[in-house]
N, C-alpha and C positions, 0 to 999 in steps of 0.2 A: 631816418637817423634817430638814437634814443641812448638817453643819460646810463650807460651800463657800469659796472666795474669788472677790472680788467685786473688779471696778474699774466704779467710776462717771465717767461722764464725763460735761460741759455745754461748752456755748457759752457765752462769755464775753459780756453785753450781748445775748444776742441777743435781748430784748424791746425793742429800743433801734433794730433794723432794721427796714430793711421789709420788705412781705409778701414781696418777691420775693426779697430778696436772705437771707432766714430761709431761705425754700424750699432758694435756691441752697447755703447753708451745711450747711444739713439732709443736701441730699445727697453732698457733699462728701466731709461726716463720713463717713457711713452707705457711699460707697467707697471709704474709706479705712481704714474699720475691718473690714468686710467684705473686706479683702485682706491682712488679716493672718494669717500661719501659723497666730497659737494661735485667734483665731475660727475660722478653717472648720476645724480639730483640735473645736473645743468643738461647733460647728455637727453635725458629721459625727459627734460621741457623743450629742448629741440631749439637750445642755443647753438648758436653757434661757435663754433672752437678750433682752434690752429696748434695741432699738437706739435712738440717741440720736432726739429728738422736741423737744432744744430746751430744755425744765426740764428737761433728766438723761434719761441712758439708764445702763443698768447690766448688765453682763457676768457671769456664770457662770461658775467653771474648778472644775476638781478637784487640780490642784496650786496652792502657793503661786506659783511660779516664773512658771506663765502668765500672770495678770493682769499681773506686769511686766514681763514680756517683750512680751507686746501693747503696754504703755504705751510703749515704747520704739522699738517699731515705731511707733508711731500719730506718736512724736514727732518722729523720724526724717520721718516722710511731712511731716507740716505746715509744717516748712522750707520745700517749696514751693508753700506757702498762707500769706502771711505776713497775709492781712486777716481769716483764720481763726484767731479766740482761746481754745483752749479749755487745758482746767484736770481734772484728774482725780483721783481718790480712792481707794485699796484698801485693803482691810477683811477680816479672816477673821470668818466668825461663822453665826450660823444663818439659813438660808435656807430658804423652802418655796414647792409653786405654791401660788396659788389661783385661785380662777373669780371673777370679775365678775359683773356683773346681765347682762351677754351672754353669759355660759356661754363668756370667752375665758379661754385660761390666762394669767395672768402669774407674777410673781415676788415676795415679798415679805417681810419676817423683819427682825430686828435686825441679820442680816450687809448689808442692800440699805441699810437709815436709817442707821446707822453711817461707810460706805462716804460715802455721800452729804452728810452733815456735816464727814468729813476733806476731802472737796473742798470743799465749802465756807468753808475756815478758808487756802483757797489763789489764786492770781490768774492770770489768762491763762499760759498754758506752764508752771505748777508740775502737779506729780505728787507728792500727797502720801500718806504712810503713815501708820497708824494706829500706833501702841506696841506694838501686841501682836502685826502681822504682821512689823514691824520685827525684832524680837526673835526671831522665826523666819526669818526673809532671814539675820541675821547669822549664820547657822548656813553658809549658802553663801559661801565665799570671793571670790568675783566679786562679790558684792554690795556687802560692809564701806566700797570707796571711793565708793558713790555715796550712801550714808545719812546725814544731819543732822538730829541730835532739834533740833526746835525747842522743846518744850517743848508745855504746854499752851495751848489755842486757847477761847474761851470762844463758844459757839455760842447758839444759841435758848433761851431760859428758863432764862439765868445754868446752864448743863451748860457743863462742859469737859471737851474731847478731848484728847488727846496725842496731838500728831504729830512724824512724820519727813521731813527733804525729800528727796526720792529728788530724786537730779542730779550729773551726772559731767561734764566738758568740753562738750559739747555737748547733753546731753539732760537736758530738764528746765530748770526755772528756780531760778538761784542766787539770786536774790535773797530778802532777808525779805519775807514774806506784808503786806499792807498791815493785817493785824488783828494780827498781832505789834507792828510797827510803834507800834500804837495801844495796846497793854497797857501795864499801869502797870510802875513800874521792879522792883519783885518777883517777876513775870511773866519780866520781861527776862531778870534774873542768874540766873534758875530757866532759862529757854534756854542762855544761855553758861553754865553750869557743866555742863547735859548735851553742850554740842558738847563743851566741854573733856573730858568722857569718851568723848566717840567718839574725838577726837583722839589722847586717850592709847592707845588699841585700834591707829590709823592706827599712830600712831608704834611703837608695839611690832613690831607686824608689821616696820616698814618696818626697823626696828632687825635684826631675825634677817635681814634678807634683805642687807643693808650687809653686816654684819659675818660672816654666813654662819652656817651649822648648830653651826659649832665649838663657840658657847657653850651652844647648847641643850643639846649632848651632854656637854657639861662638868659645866652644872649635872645632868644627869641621871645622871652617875656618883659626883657626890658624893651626889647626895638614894640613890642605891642602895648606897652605902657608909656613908650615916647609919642606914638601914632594916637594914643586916643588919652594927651595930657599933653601940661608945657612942653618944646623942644621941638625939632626939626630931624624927620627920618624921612624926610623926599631924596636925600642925595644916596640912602640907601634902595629909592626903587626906580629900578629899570625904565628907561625913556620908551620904551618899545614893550609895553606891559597894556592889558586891558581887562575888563573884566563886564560883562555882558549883565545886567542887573536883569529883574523879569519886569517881560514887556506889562503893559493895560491894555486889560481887556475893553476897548469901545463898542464892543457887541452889544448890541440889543438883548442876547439874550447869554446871559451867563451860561447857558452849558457850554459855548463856544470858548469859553477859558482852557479846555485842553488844548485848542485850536492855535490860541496866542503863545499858551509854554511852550507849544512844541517846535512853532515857530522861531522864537528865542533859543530854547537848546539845541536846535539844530543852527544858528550862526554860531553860537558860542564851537559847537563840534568842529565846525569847518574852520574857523580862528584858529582850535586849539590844535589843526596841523600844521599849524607855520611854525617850524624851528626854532626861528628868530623870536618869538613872540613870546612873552610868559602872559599867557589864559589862565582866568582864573575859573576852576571847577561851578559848575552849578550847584551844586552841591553847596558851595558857601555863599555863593550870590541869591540865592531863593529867599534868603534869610532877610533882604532889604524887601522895602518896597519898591517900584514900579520908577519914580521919581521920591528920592529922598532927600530932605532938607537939605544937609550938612553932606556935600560932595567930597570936601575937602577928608572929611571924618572918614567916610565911607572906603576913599582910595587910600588913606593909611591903613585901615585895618583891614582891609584887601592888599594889598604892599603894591597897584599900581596907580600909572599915572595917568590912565585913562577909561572915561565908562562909559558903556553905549547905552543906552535911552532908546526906548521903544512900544510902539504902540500897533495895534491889530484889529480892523474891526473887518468882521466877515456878515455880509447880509447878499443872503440865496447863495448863488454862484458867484458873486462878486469879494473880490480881498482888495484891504487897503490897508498896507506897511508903510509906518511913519518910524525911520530911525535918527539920530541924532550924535554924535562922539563930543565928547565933552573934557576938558584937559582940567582932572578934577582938582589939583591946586589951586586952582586958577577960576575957576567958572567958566572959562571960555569955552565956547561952541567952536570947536572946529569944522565940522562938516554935519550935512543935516539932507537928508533924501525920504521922496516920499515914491512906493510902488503902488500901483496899481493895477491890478493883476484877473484875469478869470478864476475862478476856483481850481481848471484844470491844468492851468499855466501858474502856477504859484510856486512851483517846483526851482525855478530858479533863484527866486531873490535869494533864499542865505547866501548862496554864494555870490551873487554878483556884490550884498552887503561885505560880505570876506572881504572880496578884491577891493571894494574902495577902501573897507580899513585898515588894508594893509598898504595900499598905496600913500594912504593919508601918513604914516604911519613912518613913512620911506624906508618900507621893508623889502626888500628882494625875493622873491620867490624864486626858487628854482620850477625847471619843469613839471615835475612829477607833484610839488604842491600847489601849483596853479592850477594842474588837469583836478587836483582831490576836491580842491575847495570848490572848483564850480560845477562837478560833474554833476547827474540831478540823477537821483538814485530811483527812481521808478515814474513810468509816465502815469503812472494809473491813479487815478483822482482819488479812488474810493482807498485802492490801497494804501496809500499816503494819510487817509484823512484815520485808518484804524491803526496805520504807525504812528501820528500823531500822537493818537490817544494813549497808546501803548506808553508812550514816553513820558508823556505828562503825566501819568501813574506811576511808573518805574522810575524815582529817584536814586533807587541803591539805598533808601534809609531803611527799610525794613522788608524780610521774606514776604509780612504783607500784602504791601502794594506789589510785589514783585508778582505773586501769584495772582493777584487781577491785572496787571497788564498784559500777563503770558497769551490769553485769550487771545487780544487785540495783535500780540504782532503773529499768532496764528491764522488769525482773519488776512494780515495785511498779505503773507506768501502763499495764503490761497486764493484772494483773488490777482496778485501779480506771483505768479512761482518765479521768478525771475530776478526779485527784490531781495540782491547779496544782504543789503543792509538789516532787511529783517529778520531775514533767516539768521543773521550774523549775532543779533541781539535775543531773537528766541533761542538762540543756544544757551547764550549767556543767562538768560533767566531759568531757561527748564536745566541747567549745572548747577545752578544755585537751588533752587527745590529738590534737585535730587539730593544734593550734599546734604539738606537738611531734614530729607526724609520725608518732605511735602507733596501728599498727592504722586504717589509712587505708581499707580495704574499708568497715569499719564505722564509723569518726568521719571520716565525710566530710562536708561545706559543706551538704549536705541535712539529714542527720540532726541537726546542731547547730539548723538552723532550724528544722526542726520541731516538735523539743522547746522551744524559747523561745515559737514561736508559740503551741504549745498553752498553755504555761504563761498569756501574756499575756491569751490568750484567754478561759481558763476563770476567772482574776483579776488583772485588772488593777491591786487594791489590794496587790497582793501585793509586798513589795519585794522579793523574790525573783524575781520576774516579770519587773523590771526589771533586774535583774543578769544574766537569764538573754538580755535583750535585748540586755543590754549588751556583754558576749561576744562575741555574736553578729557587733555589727558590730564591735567589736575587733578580734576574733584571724580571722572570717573575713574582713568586706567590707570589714576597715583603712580605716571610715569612724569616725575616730578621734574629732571632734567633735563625729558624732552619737552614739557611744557615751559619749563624758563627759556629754554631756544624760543619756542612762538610766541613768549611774550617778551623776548627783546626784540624779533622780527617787529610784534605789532608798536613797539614803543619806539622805531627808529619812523613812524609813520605816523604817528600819535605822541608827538613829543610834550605833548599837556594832558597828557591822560591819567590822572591820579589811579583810576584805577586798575589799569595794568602797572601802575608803580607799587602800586599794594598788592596786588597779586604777586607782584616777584620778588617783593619781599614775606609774603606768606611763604612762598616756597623755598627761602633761602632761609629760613625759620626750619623748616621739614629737612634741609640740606645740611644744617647742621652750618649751616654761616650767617649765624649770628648779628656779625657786625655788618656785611651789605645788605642784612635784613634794615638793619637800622637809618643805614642809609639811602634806601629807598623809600622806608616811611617818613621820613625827614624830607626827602621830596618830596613825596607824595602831597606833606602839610606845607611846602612853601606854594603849589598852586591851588590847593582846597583848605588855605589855613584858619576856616571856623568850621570843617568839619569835626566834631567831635569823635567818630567814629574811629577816621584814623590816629588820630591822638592817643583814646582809647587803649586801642593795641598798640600801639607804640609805646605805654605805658606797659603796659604786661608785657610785651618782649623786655623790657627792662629788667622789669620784676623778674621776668624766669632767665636771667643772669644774674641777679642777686641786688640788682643797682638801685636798691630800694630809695636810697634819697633820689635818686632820678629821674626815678616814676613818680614818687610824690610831687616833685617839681612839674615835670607836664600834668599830671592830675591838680594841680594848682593853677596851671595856663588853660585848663579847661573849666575849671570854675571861673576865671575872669571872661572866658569865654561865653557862658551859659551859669549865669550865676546861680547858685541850690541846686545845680545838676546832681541828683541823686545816683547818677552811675559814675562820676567823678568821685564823690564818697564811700560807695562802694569798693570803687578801686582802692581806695586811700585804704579801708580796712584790710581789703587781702592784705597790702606790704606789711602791716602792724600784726594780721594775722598768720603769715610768714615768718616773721621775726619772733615770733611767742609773746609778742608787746600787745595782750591781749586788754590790758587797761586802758591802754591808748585803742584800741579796735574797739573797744566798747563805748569809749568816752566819742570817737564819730561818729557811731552807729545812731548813738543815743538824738544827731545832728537831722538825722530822717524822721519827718514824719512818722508817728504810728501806723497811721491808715493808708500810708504809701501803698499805689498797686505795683510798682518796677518789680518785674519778675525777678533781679539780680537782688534785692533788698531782702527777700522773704528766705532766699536759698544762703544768703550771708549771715541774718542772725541766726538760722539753723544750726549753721559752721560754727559760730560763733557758740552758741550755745553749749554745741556737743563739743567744741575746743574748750569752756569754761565746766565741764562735765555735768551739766546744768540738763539732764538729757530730758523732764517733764516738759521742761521749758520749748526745745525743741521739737516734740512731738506737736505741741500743742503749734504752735509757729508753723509747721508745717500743714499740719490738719483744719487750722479756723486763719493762718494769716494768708497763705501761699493761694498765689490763683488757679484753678480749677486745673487748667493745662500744666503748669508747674508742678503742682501736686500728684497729680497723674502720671507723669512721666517717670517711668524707669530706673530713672537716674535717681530722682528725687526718691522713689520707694525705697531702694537699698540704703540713703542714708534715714528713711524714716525705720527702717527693719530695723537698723541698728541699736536705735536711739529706743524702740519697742524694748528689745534683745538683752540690753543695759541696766533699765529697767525690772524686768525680772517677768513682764509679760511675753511669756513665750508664744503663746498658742496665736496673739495679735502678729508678732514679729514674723511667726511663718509663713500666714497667711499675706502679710506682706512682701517678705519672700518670695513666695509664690508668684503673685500676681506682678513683680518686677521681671521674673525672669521669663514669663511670659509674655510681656510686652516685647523683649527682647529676642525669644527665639520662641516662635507661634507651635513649633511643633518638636521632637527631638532631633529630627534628620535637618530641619531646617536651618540654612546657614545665617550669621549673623552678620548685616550689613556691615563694611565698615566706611564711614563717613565722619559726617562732623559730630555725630553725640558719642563717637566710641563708645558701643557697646561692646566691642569683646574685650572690654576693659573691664566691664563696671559689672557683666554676667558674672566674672571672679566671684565678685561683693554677693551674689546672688547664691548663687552653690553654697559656698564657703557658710550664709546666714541660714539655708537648709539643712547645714549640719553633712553635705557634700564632699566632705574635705579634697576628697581624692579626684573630683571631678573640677575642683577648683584649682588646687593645683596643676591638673592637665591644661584647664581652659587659661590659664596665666602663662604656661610655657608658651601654649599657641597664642595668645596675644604676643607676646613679646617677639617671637619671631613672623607674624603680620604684619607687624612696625618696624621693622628690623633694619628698611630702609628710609625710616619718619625720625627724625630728631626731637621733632616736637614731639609726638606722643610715649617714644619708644621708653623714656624715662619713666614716664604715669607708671607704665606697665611693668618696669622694672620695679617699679619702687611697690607698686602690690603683688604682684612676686614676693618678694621680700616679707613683707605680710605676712602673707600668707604663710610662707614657711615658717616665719616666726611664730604666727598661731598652733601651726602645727608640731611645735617643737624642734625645729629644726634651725636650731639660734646661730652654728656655724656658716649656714648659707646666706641668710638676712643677713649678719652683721656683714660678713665680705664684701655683702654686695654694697654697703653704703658709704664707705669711701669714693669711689666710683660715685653713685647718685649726688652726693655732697658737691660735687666736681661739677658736673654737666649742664647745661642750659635745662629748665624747666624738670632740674632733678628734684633731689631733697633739700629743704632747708633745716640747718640746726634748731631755730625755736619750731618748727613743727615735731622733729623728735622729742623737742623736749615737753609739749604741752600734746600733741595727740593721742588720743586713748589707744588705737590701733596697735600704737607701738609699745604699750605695755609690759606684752609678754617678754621684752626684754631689757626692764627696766633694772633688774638686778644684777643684770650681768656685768660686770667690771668692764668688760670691750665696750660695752657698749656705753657703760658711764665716762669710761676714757674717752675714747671718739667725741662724745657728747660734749667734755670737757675741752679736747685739746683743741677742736673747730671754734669753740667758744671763743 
């Protein structure tokens, strides 16, 4: 028997036709359902399935999300079947075969009668939920506007169900169930007061997305200035929260400090699949020591109310883990365990540590998170000990470290091929080098697949699995849509996983939706909220909707996070530099250091420069301040060509020219990556500063339709487009086009028309003085 989800479907009246016209409805169904993506997806895993027969047929999936995805299709198809009435049911719960007195399999369990009584309590075109799959959908954003508790349904021998109406504008039926209808007036008010709390869910949501990020970050700088000052913000965190501090290394011999991190982030991982639990990211936890004074301090500006303590000492073949849970208001020691372990038995503590503190915790684990947390993801000593390693290098702070741990989880699935986990995580790092163009021999578009495949392969329960798929078509096949499908697959298994929460909001950025961009970096900072990085972008998605005091406000909760963070400053300049508030841009710059090395500092006074047309300045900035890699880069050359070009030094600026557009495309035939440095963007800058025109203008159409389906980028390329034709004299195309850019996420902004040199050649045109003016 095993936790499945189920949707049941029936024919509405169909004891009510005749024989023929039953037949004909029968088969209808049966290709209509039979032509759904997630049936022949279930079909082709060799689920089991009870296609409809008239009383009820009932479907099998292994995600939540299938069953209503099917339903949606199914609902979708019957539109053009309008004398076909049917009504459907989904249920999570347990499911098993059995054999008949014909030795046939079928399907049967509490998840299949369950399933089958929620439709039942529904009428022609309804799609109804249970309570308890309901309550797992709301975890998926996409979902929240199609759910309505109805309340309870009162079925066969006085049992009542609780359900949900699944139904959005067209799919599904809005209307009340005719057995609602008939409940007495207790029944009723017990429905309306649950809509009235989905409603209040809608309207929240709808509230942050009006009014925008500004106030969430607002409140989220005072709840962090209550936590670490006078006042009391424990009654704002979660009783069932924990956060994994890093362990001490008691090794004799410090190299064995990968040994202890990795030990540590792998319980923190297996934590952060419990549902129930809010884990907080490593990523913010690293930040403490080992054993920190001030407890109480530490679980406010982590937002929980509990912290594990931990120590590792590894001599030859021997381990010995000493944990501890500590209820950090309080000081008190709740629970405290010591393992002792062979080096090649050591594979089980994190979880068996999970399970005590989730028990300690009086957390419930379903099935499927009990088997995750304790499962031990390879026997092999040696493999384990070079996954260790891999981990303890690979924080996610920088490409970096990422490209020395890639080694290590290559070591670890060549001596265990079998190890989903590493494979799962070499994907993710050799996606992440490839995007950025890192050692392209070896994180090439192959190698990224084949470590996800294998991972997917060898477990497909794995939520790791689906991250690693998810990558995959991310950052290589930019099949953006299907990779948000695998990263809500892996995030309904990974419910504390900041970074599939950032990842899907990366791509909901590229999707042109904005705001559940927003909302998932907003998650992503409530379980890693001293990561700087997410914050960061969280800040620049701001800024590329224009919400320039919004971004400065999280660029302000990152300074009290990381006091003189210099890429907090930085940020703060783009909004000023955005805004054409280049006094204010310069008066924060001025806040940095001279001798700063932040690669982000040396490429802003650039900006800055050539936005104050200041171009010597710039040259030089780029030439004696920028680091070696910085300056060299492509990107960087086209804006030094320019700054040459401006100047009145031709013969430097070509030769600069030159060597950018060769960094970018090695040969003429050769094609131009597109990844995270967008170069078929910035090659434009290249031709165009050769004196190219025509080949500039070509290579801009073709960006623009490369990007055609990226939100994030497809603007850049618009907007030099525009450029470009404006350089060329073609002042009717440019000006058209920027109504439109002025509009769009990460299009144009007004003070950039009004201060960038670029935009010159259309500085006397009345459109463009009006436009200039009327946006004003």
């Amino acid at each position: 028997m095993e936790i499945a989800h189920v949707l049941f479907i029936d024919i509405v009246g169909y004891s009510k036709l005749r024989t023929t016209e039953q037949s004909a409805q029968i088969q209808t169904l049966r290709e209509i359902v039979r032509g759904t993506e997630q049936f022949r997806a279930a079909e082709a895993e060799g689920k089991l399935l009870r296609l409809p027969t008239g009383d009820g047929g009932a479907l099998v999936f292994r995600s939540l999300e299938a069953p209503v995805l099917c339903a949606v299709e199914i609902s979708k198809a019957l539109r053009g079947h309008p004398d076909l009435r049917v009504r459907m049911g989904i249920h999570s719960g347990p499911v098993n075969e059995v054999t008949d007195l014909n030795e046939q399999a079928n399907i049967a369990g509490a998840g299949i009668n369950i399933a089958q009584r929620v439709m039942d309590c529904g009428d022609a075109g309804h799609i109804l939920v249970s309570k308890h799959a309901a309550e797992d959908l709301e975890q998926y954003d996409q979902w929240q506007p199609y759910l309505h508790d109805l309340g309870e349904c009162e079925i066969k021998h006085g049992d009542r169900v609780h359900v949900v109406n699944f139904h959005h504008h067209d799919i599904g039926n809005s209307a009340l169930p005719g057995k609602f209808a008939k409940s007495d007036q207790s029944a009723a008010m017990q429905a309306t007061q649950s809509k009235r709390r989905y409603s209040s869910v809608a309207m929240t949501l709808g509230a942050l997305v009006i009014v925008g990020a500004i106030v969430f970050f607002l409140t989220a700088r005072t709840a962090f200035r209550k936590a670490t000052g006078p006042g009391d913000a424990a009654s704002s965190i979660p009783e069932k929260s924990v956060a994994v501090l890093p362990f001490e290394n008691l090794s004799r011999d410090p190299d064995n400090a990968y040994f202890t991190n990795g030990i540590q982030d792998e319980i923190l991982t297996r934590l952060s699949k419990i549902a129930s639990l809010k884990v907080i990211s490593r990523t913010s936890t690293q930040k403490y020591k080992s054993a920190p004074d001030n407890l109480r301090e530490v679980g406010k500006q982590l937002g929980v109310a509990n912290l594990l303590e931990g120590s590792v000492q590894k001599i030859a073949n021997a381990v010995h883990v000493n944990v501890q849970l500590i209820r950090a208001a309080t000081d008190e020691h709740l629970w405290a365990e010591s393992y002792n372990r062979k080096l090649d038995d050591v594979f089980g503590v994190e979880g068996e540590v999970a399970s005590a503190i989730a028990d300690q915790l009086n957390t419930k684990l379903s099935g499927s998170e009990q088997k995750a947390i304790v499962a031990k993801p390879t026997q092999n000593a040696a493999a384990y000990d070079a996954y260790l390693r891999a981990v303890s290098i690979d924080t996610g702070s920088s490409s970096d470290a990422t490209q020395r741990a890639a080694p290590f989880y290559a070591d670890a699935v060549r001596l265990d091929p079998q190890f989903a986990l590493a494979w799962a995580r070499l994907a993710v790092a050799r996606s992440q080098l490839y995007f950025n163009g890192q050692d392209p021999q070896t994180n090439t578009a192959a190698a990224v697949k084949d470590a996800a495949d294998h991972a997917m392969s060898l477990n497909p329960e794995l939520g790791e699995s689906w991250i690693a798929q998810g990558v995959y078509q991310y950052r290589v096949l930019r099949d953006f849509p299907v990779a948000l499908r695998s990263y809500q697959e892996a995030l309904r298994r990974l419910p504390n996983n900041a970074l599939v929460l950032e990842q899907m909001a990366h791509l909901e950025r590229r999707l042109d939706q904005p705001e559940a961009a927003l909302k998932h970096y907003q998650a992503a900072a409530e379980i890693d909220p001293r990561n700087i990085g997410t914050l960061l972008t969280l800040a620049d998605t701001l800024g590329s909707l224009r919400r320039f005091d919004a971004a400065r406000a999280v660029l302000d909760h990152v300074s009290e996070i990381a006091p003189g963070s210099e890429s907090a400053l930085v940020g703060r300049v783009g909004t000023f530099q955005s805004e054409g508030r280049l006094n204010e841009a310069a008066q924060t710059l001025a806040k940095i250091p001279a001798d700063s090395k932040d690669e982000g500092v040396a490429i802003t006074r650039a900006l800055q420069f050539l936005l104050e047309r200041n171009f010597d300045a710039a040259i030089t900035c780029i030439q004696q301040k920028a680091p070696p890699e910085v300056a060299n880069d492509p990107r960087t050359l086209t804006l030094l060509g320019y700054c040459q070009k401006l100047v009145g030094k031709e013969n430097d600026a070509r030769a600069t020219f030159a060597r950018a557009v060769a960094g970018m495309k090695a040969a003429p035939d050769s094609a131009v990556p597109i990844d995270a440095r967008q170069f078929p963007v910035y090659l434009v800058w290249g031709y165009l500063g050769l004196g190219q025109k025509d080949k500039a203008l070509e290579q801009a159409h073709l960006a623009v339709a490369q990007y055609q389906n990226d939100a994030l980028v497809k603007p850049i390329a618009e907007g030099v487009l525009a450029m470009v034709q404006a350089d060329a004299g073609d002042f009717d195309s440019a000006i058209a086009a920027l109504p439109h850019l002025l509009e769009v996420p990460n299009g144009e902004t007004v003070g950039d028309l009004r201060v960038n040199p670029f935009w010159d050649p259309l500085r006397k045109d009345p459109r463009f003085q009006k436009l200039v003016s009327e946006a004003h």
